[in-house]
VOMILO-446704 format. One record per residue: residue number from 1; residue in one letter; z, y negated, x of N, C-alpha, C in turn. Coordinates in steps of 0.05 Angstrom, whole numbers. Example, Ala and Ser with C-alpha at 12.3 -4.5 7.8 and 13.67 -1.06 7.14 Angstrom:
2
[atom 1,'a',[156,114,264],[156,90,246],[156,66,264]]
[atom 2,'s',[142,45,257],[143,21,273],[157,-1,258]]
This chain:
305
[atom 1,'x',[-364,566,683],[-339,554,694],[-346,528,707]]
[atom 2,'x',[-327,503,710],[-336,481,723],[-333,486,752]]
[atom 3,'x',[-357,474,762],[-360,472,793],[-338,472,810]]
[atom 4,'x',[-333,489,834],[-314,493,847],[-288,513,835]]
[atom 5,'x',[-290,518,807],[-269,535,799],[-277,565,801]]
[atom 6,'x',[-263,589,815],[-273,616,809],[-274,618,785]]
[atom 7,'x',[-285,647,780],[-279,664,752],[-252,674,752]]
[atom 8,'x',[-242,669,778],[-219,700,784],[-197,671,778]]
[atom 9,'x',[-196,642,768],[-179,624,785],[-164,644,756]]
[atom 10,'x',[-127,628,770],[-110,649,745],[-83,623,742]]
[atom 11,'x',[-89,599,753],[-68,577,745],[-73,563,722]]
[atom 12,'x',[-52,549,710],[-49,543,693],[-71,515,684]]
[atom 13,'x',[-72,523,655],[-89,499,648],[-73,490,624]]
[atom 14,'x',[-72,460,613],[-64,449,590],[-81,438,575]]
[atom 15,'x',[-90,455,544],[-114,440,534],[-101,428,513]]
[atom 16,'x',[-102,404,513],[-98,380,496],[-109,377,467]]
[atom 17,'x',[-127,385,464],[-146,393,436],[-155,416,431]]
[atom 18,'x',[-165,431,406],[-167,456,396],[-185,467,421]]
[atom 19,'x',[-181,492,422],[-208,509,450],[-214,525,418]]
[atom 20,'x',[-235,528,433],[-248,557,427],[-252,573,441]]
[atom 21,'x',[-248,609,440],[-254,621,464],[-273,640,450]]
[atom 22,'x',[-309,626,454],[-334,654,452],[-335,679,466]]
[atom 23,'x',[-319,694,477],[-323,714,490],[-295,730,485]]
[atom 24,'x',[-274,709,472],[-241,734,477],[-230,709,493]]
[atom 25,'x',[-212,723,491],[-181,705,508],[-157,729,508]]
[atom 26,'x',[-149,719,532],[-125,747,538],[-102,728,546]]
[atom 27,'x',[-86,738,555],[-60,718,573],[-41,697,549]]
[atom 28,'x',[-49,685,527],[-38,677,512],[-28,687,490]]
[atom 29,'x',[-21,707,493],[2,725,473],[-19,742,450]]
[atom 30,'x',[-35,752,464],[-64,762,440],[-81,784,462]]
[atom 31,'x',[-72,802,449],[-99,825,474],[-124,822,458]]
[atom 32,'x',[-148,817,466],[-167,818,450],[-176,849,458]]
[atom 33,'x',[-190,857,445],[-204,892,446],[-222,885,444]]
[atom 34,'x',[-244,904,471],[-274,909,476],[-284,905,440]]
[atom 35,'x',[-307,885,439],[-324,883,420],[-311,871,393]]
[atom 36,'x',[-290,865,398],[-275,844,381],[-284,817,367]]
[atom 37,'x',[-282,806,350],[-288,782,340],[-264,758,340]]
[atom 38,'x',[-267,735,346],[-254,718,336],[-264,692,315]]
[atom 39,'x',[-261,694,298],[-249,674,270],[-237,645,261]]
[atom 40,'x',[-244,632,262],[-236,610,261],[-226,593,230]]
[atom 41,'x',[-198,590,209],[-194,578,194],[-189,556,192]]
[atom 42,'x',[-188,532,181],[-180,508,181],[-182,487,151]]
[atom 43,'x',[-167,493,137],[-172,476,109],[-166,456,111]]
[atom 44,'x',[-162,442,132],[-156,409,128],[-184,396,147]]
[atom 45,'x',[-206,411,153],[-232,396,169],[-242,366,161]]
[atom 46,'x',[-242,354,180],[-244,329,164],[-275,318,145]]
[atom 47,'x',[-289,341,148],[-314,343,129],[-313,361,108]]
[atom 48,'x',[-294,375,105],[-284,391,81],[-311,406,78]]
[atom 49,'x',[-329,419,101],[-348,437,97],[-343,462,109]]
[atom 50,'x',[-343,479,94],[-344,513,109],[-372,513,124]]
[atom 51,'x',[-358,519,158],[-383,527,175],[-387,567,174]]
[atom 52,'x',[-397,572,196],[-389,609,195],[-372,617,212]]
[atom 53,'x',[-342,607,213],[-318,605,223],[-322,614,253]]
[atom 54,'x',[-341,619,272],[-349,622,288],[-330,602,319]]
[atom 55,'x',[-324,579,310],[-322,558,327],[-296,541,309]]
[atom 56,'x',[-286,525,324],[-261,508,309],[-282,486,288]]
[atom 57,'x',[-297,475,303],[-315,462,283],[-326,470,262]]
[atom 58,'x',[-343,489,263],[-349,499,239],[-330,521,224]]
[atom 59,'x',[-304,515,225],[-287,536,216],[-299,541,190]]
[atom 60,'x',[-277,566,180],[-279,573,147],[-264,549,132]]
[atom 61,'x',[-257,538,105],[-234,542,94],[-221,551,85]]
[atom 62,'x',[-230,573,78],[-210,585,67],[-199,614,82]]
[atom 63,'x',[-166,629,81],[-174,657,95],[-179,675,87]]
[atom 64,'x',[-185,673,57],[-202,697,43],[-227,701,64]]
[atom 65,'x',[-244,680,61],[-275,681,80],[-269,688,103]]
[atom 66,'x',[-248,677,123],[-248,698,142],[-247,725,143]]
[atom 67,'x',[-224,743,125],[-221,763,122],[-240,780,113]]
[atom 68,'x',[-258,762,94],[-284,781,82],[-306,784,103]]
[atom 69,'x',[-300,757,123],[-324,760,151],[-312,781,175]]
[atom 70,'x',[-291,784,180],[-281,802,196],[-282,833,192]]
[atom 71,'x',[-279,850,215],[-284,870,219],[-262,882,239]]
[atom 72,'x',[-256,908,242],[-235,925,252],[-230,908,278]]
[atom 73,'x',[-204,904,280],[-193,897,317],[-200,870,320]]
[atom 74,'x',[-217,857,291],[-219,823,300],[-198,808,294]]
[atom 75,'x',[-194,784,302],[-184,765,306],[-178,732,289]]
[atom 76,'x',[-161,732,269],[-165,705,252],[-145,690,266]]
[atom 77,'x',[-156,660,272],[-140,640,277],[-138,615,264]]
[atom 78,'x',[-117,618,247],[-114,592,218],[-100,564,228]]
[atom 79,'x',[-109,550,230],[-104,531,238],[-78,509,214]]
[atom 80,'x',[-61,494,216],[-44,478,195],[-54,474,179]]
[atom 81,'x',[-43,479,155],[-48,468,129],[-45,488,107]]
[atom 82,'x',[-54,476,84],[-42,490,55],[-67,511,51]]
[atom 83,'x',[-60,533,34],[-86,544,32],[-73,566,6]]
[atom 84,'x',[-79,550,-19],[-74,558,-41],[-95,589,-44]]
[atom 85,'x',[-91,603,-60],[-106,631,-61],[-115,634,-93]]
[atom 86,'x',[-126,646,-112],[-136,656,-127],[-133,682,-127]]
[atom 87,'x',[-132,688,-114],[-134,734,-111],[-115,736,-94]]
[atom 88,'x',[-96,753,-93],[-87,772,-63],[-117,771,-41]]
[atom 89,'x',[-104,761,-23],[-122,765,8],[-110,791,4]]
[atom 90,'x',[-140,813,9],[-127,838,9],[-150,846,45]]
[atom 91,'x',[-128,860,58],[-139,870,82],[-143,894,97]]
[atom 92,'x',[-171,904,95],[-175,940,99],[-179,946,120]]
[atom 93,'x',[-177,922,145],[-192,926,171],[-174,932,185]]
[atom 94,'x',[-180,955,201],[-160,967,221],[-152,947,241]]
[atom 95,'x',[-130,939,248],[-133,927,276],[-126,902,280]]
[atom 96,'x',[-142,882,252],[-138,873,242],[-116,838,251]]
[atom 97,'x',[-119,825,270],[-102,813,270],[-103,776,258]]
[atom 98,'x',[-74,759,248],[-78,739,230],[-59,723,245]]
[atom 99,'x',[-66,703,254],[-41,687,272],[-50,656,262]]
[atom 100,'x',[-28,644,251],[-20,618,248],[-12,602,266]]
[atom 101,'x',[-9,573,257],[11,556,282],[38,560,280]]
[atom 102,'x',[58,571,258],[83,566,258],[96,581,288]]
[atom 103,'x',[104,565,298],[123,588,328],[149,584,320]]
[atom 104,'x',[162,574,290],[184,582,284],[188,593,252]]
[atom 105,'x',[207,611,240],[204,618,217],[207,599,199]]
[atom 106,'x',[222,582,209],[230,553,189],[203,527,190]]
[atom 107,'x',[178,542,210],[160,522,210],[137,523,179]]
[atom 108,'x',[128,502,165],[114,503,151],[87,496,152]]
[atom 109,'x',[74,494,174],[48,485,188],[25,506,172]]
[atom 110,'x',[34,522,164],[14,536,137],[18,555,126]]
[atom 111,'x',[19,542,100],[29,556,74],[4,573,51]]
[atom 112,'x',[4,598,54],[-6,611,35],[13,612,1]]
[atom 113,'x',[-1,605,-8],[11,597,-35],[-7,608,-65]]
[atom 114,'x',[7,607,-81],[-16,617,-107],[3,605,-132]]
[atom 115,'x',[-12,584,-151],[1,588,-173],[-7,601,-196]]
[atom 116,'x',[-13,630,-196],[-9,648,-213],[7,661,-209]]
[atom 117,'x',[7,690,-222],[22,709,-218],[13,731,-209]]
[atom 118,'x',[12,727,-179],[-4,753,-167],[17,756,-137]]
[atom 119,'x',[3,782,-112],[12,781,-99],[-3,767,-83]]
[atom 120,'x',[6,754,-57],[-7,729,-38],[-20,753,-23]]
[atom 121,'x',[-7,777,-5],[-28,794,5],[-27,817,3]]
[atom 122,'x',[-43,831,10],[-40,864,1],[-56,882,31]]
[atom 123,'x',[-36,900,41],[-46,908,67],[-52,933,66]]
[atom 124,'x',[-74,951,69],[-82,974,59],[-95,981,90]]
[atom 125,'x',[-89,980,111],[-106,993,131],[-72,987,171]]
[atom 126,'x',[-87,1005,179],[-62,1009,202],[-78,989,230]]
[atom 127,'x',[-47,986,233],[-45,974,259],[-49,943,252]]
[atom 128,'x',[-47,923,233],[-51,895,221],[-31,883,232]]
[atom 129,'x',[-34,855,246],[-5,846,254],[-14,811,242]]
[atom 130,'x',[10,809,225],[14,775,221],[27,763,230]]
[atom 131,'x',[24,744,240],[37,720,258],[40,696,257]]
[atom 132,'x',[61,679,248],[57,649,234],[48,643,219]]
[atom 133,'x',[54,651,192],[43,632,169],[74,640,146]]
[atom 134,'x',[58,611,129],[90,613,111],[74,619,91]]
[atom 135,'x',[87,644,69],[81,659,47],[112,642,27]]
[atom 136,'x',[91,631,7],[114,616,-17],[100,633,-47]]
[atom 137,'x',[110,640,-65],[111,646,-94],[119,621,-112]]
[atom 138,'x',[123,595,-105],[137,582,-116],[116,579,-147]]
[atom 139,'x',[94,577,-145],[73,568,-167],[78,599,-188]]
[atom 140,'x',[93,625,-185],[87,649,-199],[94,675,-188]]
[atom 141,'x',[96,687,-199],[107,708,-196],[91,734,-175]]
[atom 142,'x',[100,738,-160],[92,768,-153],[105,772,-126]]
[atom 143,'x',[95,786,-107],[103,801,-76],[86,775,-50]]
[atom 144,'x',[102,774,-36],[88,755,-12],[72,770,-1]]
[atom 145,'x',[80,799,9],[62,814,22],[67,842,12]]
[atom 146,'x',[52,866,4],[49,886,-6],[38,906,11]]
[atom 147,'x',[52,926,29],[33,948,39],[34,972,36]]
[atom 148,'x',[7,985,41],[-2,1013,33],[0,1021,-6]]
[atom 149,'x',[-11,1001,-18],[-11,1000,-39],[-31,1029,-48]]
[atom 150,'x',[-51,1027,-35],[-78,1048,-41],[-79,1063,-12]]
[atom 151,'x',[-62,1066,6],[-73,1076,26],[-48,1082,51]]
[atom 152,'x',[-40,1097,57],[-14,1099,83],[-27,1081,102]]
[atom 153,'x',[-15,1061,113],[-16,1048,132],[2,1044,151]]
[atom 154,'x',[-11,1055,182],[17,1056,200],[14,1033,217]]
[atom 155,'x',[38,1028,236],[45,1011,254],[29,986,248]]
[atom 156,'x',[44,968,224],[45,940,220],[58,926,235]]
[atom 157,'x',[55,896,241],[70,882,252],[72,855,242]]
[atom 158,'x',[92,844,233],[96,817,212],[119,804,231]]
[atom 159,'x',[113,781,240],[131,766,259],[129,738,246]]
[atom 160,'x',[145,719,263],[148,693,262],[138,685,234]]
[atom 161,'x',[142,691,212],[135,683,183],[154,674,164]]
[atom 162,'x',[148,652,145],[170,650,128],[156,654,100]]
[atom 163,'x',[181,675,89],[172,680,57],[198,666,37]]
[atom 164,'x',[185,645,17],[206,634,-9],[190,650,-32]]
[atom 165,'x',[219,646,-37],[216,664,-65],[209,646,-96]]
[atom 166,'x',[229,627,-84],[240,620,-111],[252,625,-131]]
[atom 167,'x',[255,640,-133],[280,656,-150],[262,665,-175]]
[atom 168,'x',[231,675,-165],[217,684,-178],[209,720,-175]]
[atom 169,'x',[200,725,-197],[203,761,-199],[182,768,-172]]
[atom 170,'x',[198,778,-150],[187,790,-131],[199,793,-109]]
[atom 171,'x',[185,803,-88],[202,809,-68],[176,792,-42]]
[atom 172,'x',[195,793,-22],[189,778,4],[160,808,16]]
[atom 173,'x',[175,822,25],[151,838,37],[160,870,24]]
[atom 174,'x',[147,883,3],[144,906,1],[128,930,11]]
[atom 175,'x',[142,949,11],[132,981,19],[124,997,-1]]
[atom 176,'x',[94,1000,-11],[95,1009,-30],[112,1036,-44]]
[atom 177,'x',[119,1046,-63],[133,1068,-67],[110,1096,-71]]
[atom 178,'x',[90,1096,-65],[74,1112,-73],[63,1132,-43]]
[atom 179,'x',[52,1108,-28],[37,1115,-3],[65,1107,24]]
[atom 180,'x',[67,1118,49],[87,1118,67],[73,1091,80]]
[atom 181,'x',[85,1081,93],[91,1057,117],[99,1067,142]]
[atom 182,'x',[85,1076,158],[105,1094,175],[102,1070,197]]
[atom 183,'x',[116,1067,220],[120,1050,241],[116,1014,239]]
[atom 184,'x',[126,1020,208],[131,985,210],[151,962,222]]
[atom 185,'x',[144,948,238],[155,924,243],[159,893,235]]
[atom 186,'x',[176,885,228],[187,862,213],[211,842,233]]
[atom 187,'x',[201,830,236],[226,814,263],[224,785,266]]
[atom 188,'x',[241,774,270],[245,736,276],[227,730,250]]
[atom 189,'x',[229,738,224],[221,722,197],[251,713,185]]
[atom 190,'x',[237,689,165],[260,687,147],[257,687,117]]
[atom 191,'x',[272,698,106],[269,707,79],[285,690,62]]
[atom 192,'x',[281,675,40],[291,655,24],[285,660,-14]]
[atom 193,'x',[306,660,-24],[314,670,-52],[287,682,-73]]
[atom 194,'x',[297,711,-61],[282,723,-85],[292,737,-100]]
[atom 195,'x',[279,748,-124],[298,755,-141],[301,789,-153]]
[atom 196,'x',[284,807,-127],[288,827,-125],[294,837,-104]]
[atom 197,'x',[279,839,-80],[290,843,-49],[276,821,-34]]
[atom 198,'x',[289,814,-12],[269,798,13],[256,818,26]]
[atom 199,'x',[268,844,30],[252,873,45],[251,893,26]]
[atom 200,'x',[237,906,14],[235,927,-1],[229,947,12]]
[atom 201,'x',[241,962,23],[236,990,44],[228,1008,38]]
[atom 202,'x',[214,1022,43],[197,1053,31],[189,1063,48]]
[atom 203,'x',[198,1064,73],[176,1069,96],[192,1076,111]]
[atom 204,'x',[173,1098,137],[187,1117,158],[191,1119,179]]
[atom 205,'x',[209,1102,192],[213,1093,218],[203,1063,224]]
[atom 206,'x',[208,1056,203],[207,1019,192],[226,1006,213]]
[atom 207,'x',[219,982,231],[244,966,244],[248,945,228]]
[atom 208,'x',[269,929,218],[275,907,209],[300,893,239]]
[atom 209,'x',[284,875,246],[301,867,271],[304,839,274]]
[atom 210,'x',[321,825,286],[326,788,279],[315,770,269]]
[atom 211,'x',[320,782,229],[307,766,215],[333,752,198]]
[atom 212,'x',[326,721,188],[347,703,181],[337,720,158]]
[atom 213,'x',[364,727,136],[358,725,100],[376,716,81]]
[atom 214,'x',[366,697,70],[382,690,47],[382,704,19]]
[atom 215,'x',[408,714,12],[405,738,-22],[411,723,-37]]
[atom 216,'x',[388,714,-57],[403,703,-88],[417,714,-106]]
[atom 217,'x',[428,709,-135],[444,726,-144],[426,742,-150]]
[atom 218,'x',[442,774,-161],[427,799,-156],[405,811,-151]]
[atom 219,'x',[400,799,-127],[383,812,-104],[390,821,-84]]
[atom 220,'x',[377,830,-65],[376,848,-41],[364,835,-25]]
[atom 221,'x',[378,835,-1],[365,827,20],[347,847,38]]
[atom 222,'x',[362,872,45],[341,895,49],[353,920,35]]
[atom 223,'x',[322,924,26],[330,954,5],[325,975,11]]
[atom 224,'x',[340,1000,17],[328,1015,32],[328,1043,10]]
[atom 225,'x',[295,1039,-4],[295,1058,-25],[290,1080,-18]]
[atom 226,'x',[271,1091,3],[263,1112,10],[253,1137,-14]]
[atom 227,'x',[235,1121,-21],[229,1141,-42],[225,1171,-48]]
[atom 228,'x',[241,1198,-59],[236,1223,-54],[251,1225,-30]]
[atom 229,'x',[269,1217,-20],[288,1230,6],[268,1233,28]]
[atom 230,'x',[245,1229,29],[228,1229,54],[212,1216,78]]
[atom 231,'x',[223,1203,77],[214,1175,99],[245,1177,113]]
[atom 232,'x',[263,1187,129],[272,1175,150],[266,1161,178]]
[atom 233,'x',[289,1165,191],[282,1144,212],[279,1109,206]]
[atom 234,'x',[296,1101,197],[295,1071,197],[317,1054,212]]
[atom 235,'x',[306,1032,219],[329,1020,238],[332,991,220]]
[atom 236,'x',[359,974,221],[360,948,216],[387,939,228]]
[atom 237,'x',[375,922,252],[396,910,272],[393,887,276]]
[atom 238,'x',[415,868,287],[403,839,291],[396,818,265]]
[atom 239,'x',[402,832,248],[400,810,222],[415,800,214]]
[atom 240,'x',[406,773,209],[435,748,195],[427,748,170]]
[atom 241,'x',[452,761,146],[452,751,118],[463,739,107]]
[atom 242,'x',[466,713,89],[474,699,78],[466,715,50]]
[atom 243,'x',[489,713,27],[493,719,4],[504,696,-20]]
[atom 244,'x',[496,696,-44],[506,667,-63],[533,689,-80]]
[atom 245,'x',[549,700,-69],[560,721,-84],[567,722,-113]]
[atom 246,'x',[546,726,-116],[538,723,-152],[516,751,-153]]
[atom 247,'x',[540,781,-152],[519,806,-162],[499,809,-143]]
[atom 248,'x',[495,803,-110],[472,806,-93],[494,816,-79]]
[atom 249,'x',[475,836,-68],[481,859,-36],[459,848,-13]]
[atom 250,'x',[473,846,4],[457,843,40],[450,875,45]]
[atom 251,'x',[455,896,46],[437,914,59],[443,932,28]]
[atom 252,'x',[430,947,26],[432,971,4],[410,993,11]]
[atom 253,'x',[434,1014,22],[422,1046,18],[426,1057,3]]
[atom 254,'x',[406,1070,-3],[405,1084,-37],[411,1122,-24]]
[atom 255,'x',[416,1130,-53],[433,1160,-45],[411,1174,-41]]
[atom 256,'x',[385,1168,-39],[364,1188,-30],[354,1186,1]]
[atom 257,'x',[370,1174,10],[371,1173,49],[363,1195,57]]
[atom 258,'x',[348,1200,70],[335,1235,71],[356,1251,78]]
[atom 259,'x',[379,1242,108],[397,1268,113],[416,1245,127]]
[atom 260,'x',[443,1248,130],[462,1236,138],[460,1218,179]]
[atom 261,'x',[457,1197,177],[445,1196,198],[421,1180,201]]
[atom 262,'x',[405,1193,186],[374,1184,189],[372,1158,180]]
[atom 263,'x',[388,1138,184],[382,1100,185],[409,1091,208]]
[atom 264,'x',[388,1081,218],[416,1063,239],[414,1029,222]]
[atom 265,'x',[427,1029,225],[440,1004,209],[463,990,236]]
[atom 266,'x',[460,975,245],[478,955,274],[469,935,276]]
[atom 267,'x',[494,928,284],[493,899,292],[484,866,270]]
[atom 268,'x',[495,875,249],[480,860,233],[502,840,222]]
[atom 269,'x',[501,818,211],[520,799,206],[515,792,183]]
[atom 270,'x',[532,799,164],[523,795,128],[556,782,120]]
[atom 271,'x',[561,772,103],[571,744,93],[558,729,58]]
[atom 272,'x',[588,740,49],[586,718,20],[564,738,1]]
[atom 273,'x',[559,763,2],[550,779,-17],[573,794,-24]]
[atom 274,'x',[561,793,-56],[580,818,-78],[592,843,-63]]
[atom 275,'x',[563,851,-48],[565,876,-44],[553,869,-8]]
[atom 276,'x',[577,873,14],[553,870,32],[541,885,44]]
[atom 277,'x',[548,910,50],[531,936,58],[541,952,33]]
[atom 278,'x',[523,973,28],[529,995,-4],[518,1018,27]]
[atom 279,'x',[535,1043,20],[526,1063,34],[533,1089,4]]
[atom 280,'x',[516,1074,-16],[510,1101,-33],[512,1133,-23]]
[atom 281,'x',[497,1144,3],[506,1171,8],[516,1173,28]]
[atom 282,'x',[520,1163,50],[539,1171,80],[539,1135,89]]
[atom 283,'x',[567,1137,109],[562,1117,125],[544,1118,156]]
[atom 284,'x',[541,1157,153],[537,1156,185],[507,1139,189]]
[atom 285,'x',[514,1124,214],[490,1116,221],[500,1080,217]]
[atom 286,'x',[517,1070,204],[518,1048,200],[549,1038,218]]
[atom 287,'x',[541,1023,233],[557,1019,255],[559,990,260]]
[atom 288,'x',[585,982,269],[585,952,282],[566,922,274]]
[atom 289,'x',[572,926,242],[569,910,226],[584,889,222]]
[atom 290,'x',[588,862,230],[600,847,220],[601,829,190]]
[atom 291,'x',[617,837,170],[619,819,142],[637,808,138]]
[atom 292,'x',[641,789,122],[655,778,118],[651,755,88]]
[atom 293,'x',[680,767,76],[678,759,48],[700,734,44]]
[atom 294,'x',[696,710,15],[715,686,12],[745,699,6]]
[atom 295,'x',[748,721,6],[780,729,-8],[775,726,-37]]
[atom 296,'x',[760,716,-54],[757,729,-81],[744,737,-96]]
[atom 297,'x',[724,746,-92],[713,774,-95],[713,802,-83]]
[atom 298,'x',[702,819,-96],[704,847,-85],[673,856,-62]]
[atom 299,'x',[670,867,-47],[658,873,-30],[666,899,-15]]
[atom 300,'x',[646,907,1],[647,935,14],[645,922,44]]
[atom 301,'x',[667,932,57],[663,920,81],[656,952,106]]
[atom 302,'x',[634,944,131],[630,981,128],[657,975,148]]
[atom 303,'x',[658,1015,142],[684,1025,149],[685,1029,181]]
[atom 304,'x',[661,1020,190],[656,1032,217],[649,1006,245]]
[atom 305,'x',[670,979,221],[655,960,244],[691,960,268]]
């Protein structure tokens, strides 16, 4: 510490240029955990050399190499910029956390991107939380983010992110249909034209909470497949949907909802879809929805706002 400052001092400091913190950092919106690592990305370095992401200087460039250098409960910090992919970043580390610069969903300070046709990530381990970065498909086809593909993965957390679609075959963030998602969270993202769901739901006690979405024609903005009637417990409140009402639904529950009830659906504001809430097997549970349609088309307005 510099001369005259305690260890214990706890006022404020303003650092003007990148820090690094070798030991952890707490207090700035990040608990670090005993024996933790932190990670350093940066694809715009102005020597365009991968150090051992250790330090802002010698960052990685790419966040494959972080992710392949990391270990359970560590820490990646990606710094602005583009960072085209080759493979799904796929991630098995418990704990697991990935934080960008965007602090708004509409920010584009770094874009994971691929022009093939794959998915951008694939999340196979519990407790992973992403934070600021923008996921685009525009180059090809596939899923922005994919979880529990090979593996049940519980209590995810996906914040402050923006996923475009393009109006290419995929969806914004899927649940796989095979393995459960149990305690996923999804909140303050924005979802932009895809051409199957922006939320693909499969999962058991999933929150979807104040996320902007835009539905292209026949798509879904959140789908709540629930595969086999067995994953209840889902919530989706606080969401603004925009619809191109051309054959797209803003919320859609499918008739395999485990038991009448088991989804709360409130507070949500959907607008200019075909269809704007579908309550295939009950309405209970879907409450104080505001929609609203042009007067010529047909739509389901719920019965219970």
């Amino acid at each position: 510490m510099p001369f005259g400052i305690p260890q214990t001092e706890t006022r404020e400091f303003d650092f003007k240029k990148q820090c690094t913190f070798r030991q952890g950092a707490s207090g700035i919106g990040v608990q670090v955990i005993r024996d933790s690592e932190i990670w350093y990305v940066d694809s715009g370095k102005a020597n365009a050399v991968a150090g051992n992401g250790r330090t802002w200087n010698g960052a990685f460039l790419t966040i494959a190499a972080a992710i392949a250098a990391a270990g359970d409960d560590d820490i990646i910090y990606v710094a602005p910029g583009d960072y085209e992919i080759s493979a799904a970043l796929a991630v098995t580390q418990s704990g697991l956390t990935i934080i960008g610069p965007n602090r708004s969903c509409n920010d584009y300070k770094a874009l994971v991107y691929s022009d093939g046709a794959m998915n951008l990530m694939n999340i196979d381990a519990n407790n992973v939380s992403i934070t600021g970065l923008g996921f685009s498909t525009v180059g090809g086809n596939g899923d922005c983010i994919v979880l529990s593909a090979t593996t049940v993965s519980y209590k995810c957390y996906i914040a402050h992110c923006r996923f475009d679609g393009y109006s290419k075959t995929g969806s914004g963030i899927t649940c796989d249909t095979t393995n459960d998602t149990p305690d996923l969270t999804v909140e303050h993202c924005l979802f932009r034209s895809f051409s199957a769901e922006a939320i693909d739901s499969n999962a058991t006690r999933a929150v979807y909470r104040h996320n902007m979405i835009w539905v292209t024609a026949g798509s879904v903005g959140i789908d709540f497949k629930q595969t086999a009637g067995n994953r209840p417990d889902n919530m989706a409140y606080g969401n603004m949907i925009i619809g191109s009402n051309s054959t797209d639904t803003g919320i859609k529950i499918a008739s395999t909802e485990p038991t009448d009830g088991t989804l709360l659906i409130a507070n949500n504001v959907v607008t200019n879809c075909n269809l704007n809430i579908t309550q295939d097997k009950s309405d209970a549970g879907v409450v104080n929805n505001g929609t609203y349609g042009n007067g010529t088309a047909p739509f389901q307005v719920d019965p219970n706002a």
